[in-house]
N, C-alpha and C positions, 0 to 999 in steps of 0.2 A: 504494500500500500504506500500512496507517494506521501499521503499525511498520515499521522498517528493521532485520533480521539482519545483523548481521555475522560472527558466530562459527559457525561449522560445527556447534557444537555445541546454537543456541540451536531449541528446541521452535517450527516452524511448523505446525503441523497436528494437532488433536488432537477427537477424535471420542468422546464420553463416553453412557456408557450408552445403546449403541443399541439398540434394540429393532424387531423389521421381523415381524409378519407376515401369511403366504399365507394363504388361506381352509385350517383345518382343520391349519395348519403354522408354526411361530416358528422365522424360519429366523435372527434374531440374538434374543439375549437376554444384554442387558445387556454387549455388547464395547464393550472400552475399546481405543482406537490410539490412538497418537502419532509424529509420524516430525520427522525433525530436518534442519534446511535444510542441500542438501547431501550426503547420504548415501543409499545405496543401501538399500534398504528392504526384506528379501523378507516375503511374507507369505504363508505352506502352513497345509494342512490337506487332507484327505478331499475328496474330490469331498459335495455339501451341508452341508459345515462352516459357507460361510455366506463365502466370500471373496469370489465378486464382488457378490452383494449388496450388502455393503459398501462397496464400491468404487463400486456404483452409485447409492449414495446421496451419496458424495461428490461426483460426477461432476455430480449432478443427475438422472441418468437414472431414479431415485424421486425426486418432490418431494416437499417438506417438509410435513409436516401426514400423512405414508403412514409415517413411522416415528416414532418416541421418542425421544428423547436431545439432544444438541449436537454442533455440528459448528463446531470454533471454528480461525480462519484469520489467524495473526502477530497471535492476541492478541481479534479479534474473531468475533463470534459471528455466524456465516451463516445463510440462508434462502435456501435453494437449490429454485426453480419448473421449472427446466428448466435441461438443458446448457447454454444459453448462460450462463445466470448462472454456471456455475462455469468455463467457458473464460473469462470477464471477469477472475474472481480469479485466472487461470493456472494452472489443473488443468485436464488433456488425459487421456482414456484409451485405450487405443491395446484394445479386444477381441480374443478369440479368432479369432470369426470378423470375415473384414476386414469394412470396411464403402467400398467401393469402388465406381464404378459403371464398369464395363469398357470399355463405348464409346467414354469417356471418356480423354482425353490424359492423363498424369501431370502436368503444369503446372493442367490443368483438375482435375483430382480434388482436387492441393494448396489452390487457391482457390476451392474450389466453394463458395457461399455467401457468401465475400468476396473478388470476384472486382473488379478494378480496373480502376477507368473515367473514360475521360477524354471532356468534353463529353458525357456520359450513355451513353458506346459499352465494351463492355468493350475494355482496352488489353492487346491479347496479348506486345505486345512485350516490356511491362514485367511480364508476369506470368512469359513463359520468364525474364527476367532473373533476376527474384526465384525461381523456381525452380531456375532454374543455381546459385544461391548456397547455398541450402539446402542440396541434393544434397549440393553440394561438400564442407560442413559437414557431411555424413555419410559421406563418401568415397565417396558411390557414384557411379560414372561411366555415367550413365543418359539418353537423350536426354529432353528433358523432354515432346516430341511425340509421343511413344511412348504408343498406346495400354495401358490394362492391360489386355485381352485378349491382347497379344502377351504379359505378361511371365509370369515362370513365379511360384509363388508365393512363393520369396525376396524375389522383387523386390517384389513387392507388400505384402510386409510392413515392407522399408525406408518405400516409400510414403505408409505408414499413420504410421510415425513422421516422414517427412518433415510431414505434414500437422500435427503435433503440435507441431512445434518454428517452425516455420510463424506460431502462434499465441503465441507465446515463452514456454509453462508455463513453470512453477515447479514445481509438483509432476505426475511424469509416471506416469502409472497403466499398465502391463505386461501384460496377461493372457495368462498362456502363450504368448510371444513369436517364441519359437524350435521352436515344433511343428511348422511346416514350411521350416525354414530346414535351410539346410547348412552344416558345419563351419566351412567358410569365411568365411560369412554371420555366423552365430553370432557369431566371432569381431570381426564388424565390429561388429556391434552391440554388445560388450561395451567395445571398443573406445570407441566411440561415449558410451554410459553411463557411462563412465568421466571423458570428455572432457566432458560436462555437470556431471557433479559441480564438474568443477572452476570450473564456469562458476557455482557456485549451485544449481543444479538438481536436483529431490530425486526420486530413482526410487522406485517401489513395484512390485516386480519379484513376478509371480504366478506359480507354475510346482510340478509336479510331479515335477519332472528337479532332486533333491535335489544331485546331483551339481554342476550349474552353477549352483543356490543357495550352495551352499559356493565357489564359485569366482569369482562377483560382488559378492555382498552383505557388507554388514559388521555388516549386524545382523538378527535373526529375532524375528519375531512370528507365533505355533503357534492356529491356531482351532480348534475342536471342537464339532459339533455345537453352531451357531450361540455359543461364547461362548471367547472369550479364555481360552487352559489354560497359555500359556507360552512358552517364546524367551529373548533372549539375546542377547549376541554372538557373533558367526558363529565367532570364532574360540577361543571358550569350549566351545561346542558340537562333539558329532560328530553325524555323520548319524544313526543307530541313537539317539540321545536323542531326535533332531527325531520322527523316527518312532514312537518311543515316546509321544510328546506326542501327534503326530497321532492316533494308532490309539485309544490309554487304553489301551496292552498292549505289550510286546513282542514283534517278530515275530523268532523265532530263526534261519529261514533266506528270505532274500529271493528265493534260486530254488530251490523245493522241486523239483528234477529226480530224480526216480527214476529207477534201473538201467533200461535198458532191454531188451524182448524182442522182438525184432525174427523176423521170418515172411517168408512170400515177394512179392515184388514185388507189389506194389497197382498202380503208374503205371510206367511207363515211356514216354519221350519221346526220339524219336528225330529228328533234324535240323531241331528246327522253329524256323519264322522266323515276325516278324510283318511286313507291311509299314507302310511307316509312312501314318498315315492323311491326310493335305496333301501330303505329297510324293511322287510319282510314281517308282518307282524306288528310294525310299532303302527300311531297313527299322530298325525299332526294337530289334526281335530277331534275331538273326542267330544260324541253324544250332546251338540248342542239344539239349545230349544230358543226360539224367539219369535215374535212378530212385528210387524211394521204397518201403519195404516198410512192409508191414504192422508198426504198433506202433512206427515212429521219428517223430522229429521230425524233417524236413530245412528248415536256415535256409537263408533267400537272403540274402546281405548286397550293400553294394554303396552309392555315392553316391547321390543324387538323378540321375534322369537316368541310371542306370548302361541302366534296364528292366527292372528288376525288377518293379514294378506295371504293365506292359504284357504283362510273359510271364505272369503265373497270371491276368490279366483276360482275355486270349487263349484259356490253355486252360480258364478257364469259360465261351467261346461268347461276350462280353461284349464285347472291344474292337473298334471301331468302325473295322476294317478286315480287308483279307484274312489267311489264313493259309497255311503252307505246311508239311509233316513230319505226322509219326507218332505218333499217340499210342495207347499200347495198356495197358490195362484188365485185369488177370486174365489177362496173356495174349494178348487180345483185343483187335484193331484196331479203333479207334472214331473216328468225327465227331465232332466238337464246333462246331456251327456256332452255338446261340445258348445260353443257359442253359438252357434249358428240358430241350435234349440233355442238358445236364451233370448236372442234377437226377435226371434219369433213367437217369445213367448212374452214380451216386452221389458226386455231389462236391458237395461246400458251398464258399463263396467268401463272407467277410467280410471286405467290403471296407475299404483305405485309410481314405477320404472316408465315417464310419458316417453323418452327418448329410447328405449331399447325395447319397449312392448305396447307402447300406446300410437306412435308416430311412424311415417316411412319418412323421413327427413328428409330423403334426395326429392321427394314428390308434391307437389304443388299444395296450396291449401285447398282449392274445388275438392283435387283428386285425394287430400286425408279428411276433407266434411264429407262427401259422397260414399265412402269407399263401402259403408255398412247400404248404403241403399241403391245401390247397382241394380240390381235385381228391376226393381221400380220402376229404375230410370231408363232398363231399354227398352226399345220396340223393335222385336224380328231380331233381337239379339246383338243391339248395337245401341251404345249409350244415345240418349238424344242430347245433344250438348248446350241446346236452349234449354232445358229444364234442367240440370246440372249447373249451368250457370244460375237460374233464379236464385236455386234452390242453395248454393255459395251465398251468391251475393245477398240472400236475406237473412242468413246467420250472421255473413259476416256484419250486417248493420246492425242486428238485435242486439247483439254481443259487443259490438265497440272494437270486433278482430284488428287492433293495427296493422294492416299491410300494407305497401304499395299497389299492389292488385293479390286477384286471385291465383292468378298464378304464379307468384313469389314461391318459390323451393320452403317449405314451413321450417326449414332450420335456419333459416334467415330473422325469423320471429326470436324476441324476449320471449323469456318464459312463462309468463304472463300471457302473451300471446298466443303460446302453443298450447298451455292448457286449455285456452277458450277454444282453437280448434277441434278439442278432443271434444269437448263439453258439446259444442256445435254436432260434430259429429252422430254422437247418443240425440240430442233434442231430435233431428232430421227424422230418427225411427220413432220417434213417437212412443218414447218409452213411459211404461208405466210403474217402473222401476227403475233405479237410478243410485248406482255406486259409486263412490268415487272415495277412492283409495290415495291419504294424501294430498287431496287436490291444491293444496299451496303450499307446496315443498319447490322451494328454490323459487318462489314467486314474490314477488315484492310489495310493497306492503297497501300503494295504492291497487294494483293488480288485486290482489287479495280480498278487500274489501269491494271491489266490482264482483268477484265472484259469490260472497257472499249473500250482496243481493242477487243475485241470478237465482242462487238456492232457495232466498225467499219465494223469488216468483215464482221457482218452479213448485216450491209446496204449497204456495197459492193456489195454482194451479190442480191441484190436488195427485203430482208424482209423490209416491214413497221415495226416500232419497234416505241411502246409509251413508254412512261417513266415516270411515277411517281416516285416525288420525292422530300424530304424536304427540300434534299440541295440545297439552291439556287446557289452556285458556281457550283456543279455538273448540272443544268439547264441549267444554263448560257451556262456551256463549251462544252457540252456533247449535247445540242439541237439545232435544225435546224429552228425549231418555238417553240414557247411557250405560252401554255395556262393560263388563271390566272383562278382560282375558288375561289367562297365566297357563304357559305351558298347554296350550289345545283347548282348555277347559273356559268353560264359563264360570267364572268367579263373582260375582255379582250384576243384578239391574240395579240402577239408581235414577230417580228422577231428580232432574237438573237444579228444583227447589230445594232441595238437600245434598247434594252432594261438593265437593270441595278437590282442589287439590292433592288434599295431602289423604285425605279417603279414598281416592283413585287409586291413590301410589301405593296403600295398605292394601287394599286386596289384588293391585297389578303385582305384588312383591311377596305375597303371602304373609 
């Protein structure tokens, strides 16, 4: 390094009028950062505000001569070609989606690319070593032979920061970190970040979950539609300002939950089990019972791991094993053997995982709102592409879809925006049942609350809508009853006039 910091307080990293942009889109304009050696960094805004952009111009993963501005590093001014040139200065970015290759051992994934060798051979010995040390360094107690297809995706996300620290940043880049971790995990990691600061180490913590912004970081930097609006320190600030910053408005209720009018049973599910798909005998779901009427919300809450996204993947026809119980419709006893039943028998299911099992990313937004009602839309066995288009174009306005047109690639879309395609999607079939598993994971916070009223209308409307979901404040505010799960089991009903946080957490924990 051409300067040595010593004070926690002295400016390493600082990023002047950046400008970045897409064919047809200026996704920065003119953002000014700075972050200080040391401290935990967060950096919010709106899903296209324009934060990993940024972050990916630091990183390298845009090279220089693709945007505008300076990117100046303990004093000097950098020229960043690719990742490796900025892992050289000690920026590591740890992305949303891992970047992992499963086959693959945890020692091997840590060294992949700088992989140690002795007499031209890679030396495995010395690399479990050097990996046992890392782990340790992060508390996790992981074998380092352990493939990542074995691990769940906690652990794969430690991984991803083991691989980081690995490379011994300096400054360490976050993106929604904790989107699939559990409370636990969380906690290690925060843990963790904590324990680097003191080591020098300067986080840039990205995230949507305002809550564990206020609870890590010590200081805030607010984006907007690609340009620096505001921040502060964390402990200057309350949430409801940050949000304000974010949006350009005030949002006066964060779960806009209407009264609800609840009608006669939609679902009812009577002792069904899933078994579990590898193991012979075991089951993932075990013997549950519920119903859902018309016009409520019913939350599932529950740990990782409890089964909650195995029991509504199930009774949409969808997971990847047998079933066993009752499920009855209006009344009416019904199969559910693959989606296609469920479609037909009017349930929608948006999924968990929108990017690996909800979305076809390379494919337009028409072609991911239409895809469930093909069938409908042709005549003589050929899409009619006038009613394909209405039948787009009038989600897309119901909904508020941001796109430039309908035929935008949907991975072009904030997150926000691809969930409302999903959501689009399900409305189209005319369901009379309506899943949605997670549905504001990685969505931000003004997106969120658009979706929330959606939920209203639709239980207006009188759709049964279940709801999985981590958040126990979005349970709480957002649901009419509420389930607890643990380990396959149904652990408790609660209605929303009595129930609490920390009651959730008692019978999600046994």
């Amino acid at each position: 390094m051409k300067r040595c910091m010593e004070k926690v307080n002295d400016i390493i990293l600082e990023m002047k009028d950046i400008v970045k942009d897409f064919p047809g889109v200026r996704a920065l304009d003119g953002v000014n950062f700075e972050a200080k050696k040391g401290e935990i960094l967060a950096l919010v805004g709106e899903n296209g505000a324009g934060k990993s952009t940024l972050m990916k111009i630091l990183s390298g993963v845009y090279p220089y001569k693709t945007y505008e501005g300076e990117v100046i590093i303990y004093g000097e001014r950098e020229r960043f070609y690719r990742t490796l040139d900025a892992q050289q200065k000690g920026i590591a970015i740890i992305h949303q989606e891992l970047n992992l290759i499963p086959k693959l051992s945890v020692a091997e994934n840590i060294f992949l690319g700088n992989e140690r060798t002795r007499f031209g051979v890679i030396d495995y010995e010395q690399i479990l070593v050097e990996t046992k040390r890392v782990l340790k360094k992060l508390g996790i107690e992981l074998d380092p032979e352990t493939k990542i297809i074995d691990l769940g995706i906690g652990k794969q996300q430690m991984v991803e920061i083991a691989k980081a620290l690995r490379v011994k940043a300096q400054i360490l880049i976050l993106d929604e970190p904790t989107s699939a971790l559990s409370d636990k995990e969380i906690k290690l990691l925060f843990d963790t970040l904590r324990a680097l600061k003191e080591q020098g180490v300067t986080s840039i913590y990205i995230s949507h979950k305002l809550e564990e912004v206020f609870e890590i970081s010590e200081r805030i930097v607010v984006l907007r539609d690609g340009k620096t609006v505001g921040g502060g320190d964390t402990s200057k600030l309350t949430i409801g300002e940050v949000v304000a910053m974010m949006v350009g408005r005030k949002i006066e209720e964060m779960f806009p939950k209407e009264k609800p009018a609840f009608k006669d049973v939609l679902l009812k599910v009577k002792n069904f089990s899933v078994d579990h798909p590898f193991l012979p005998g075991e089951k993932v779901v075990q013997d549950i019972n519920f119903e859902v009427r018309a016009g409520e919300v019913l939350g599932i809450a529950g740990l990782m791991g409890s089964g909650r996204s195995e029991l509504v993947t199930a009774l949409f026809g969808a997971f990847p094993a047998d079933t066993s119980g009752e499920i009855y419709i209006r009344g009416k006893k019904v199969k559910i053997k693959s989606p296609y039943c469920a479609i037909r028998e009017g349930i929608g299911l948006a999924t968990e995982d929108r990017k690996q099992f909800g979305l076809i990313l390379q494919m337009s937004v028409k072609e991911n709102i239409s895809i469930a009602m093909l069938k409908s839309l042709c005549r003589f066995g050929i899409i009619d592409e006038i009613e394909d288009r209405k039948l787009t174009e009038r989600f897309v306005d119901e909904l508020k879809i941001k796109t430039p047109d309908i035929e935008t690639k949907v991975d072009n879309l904030s997150g926000g925006n691809q969930q409302k395609v999903i959501l689009a999607r399900w409305l189209a079939t005319n369901p009379k049942i309506l899943i949605l598993d997670e549905p504001t994971r990685g969505v931000d916070v003004g997106a969120k609350v658009e979706i929330y009223k959606i939920m209203n209308e639709l239980a207006g409307e009188g759709i049964a809508i279940i709801m999985v979901s981590s958040s126990l404040p979005e349970v709480l505010k957002m649901s009419d009853r509420i389930l607890v799960m643990k380990e396959g089991e149904l652990k408790k009903e609660l209605n929303t006039i009595d129930a609490t946080q920390e009651l959730i957490m008692g019978f999600a924990t046994g």
